[in-house]
N, C-alpha and C positions, 0 to 999 in steps of 0.2 A: 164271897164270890165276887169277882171281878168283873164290873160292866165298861165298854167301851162304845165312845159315839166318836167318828171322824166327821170333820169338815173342812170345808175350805175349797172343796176340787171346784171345778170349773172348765169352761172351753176357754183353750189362749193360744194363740198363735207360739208358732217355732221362736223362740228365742226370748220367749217370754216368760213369767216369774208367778208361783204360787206358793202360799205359805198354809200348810195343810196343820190342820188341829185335833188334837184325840184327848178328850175332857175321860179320866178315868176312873171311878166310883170304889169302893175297898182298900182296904189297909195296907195292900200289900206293896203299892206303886211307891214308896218312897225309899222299899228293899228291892225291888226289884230291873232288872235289863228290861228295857224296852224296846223292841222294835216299829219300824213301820215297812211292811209287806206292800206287795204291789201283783197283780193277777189280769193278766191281758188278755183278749179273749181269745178262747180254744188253747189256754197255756196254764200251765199249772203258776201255784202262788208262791211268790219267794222274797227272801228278804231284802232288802233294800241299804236299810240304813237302820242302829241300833249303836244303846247310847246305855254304860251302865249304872248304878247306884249313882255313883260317884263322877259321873262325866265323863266316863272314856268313851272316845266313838270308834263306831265300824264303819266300813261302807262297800257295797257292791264296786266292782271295776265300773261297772256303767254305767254308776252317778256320780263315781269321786270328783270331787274339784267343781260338783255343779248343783249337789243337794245338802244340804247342813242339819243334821239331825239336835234337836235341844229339848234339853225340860227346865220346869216347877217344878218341885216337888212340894213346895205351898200350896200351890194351884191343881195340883193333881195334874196334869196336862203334859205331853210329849208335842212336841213342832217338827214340821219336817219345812224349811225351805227350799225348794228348789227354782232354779236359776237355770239360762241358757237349756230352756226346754226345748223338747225335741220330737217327733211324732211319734219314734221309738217309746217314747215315756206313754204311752195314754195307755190306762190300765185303771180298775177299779184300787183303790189305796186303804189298807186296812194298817189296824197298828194292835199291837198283844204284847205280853210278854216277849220276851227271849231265853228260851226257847219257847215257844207257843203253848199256851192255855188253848185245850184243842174246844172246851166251851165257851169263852168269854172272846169270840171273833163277833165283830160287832157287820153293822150295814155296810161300809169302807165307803169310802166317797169318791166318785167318778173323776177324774181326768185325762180330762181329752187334748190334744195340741196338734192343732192343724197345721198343715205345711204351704 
């Protein structure tokens, strides 16, 4: 079974820079896509940015060029950098698999970005 903890979120101003961390527990993270989701309030939850076995990335239209998805796979661990924030972006931030483990969604960690 898969456990996942994010962190890293925060309040930052528009144009400002966080480096979000998903520490992941089970065997599977070193075969497996990962993504990191994003859920704003009163909106459903969707994916963001996702990164697979082997380093290839994805990205939403409406983070490309401003969020940078990475892993360990030593570490167990996925990063999300994101860059030139926007208030658009504030939304709780989880990370799972890709395609999602509908149990292994962890607490996802807040950010916020004020204008």
């Amino acid at each position: 079974q898969v456990q996942l903890v994010e962190s890293g979120g925060g309040l930052v101003e528009a144009g400002g820079s966080l480096r979000l961390s998903c520490a992941a527990s089970g065997s599977i993270f070193s075969i497996s896509a990962m993504g990191w989701y994003r859920q704003a309030p009163g909106k459903q939850r969707n994916l963001v940015a996702a990164i697979t076995s082997r380093g290839t990335t994805n990205y939403a239209d409406s983070v490309k060029g401003r969020f940078t998805i990475s892993r360990d796979n030593a570490k167990n661990t996925v990063y999300l950098q994101m860059n030139s924030l926007k208030p658009e972006d504030t939304a709780v931030y989880y990370c799972n698999t890709d395609p999602p483990l509908p149990d292994a969604w962890g607490q996802g960690t807040l950010v916020t970005v004020s204008s």
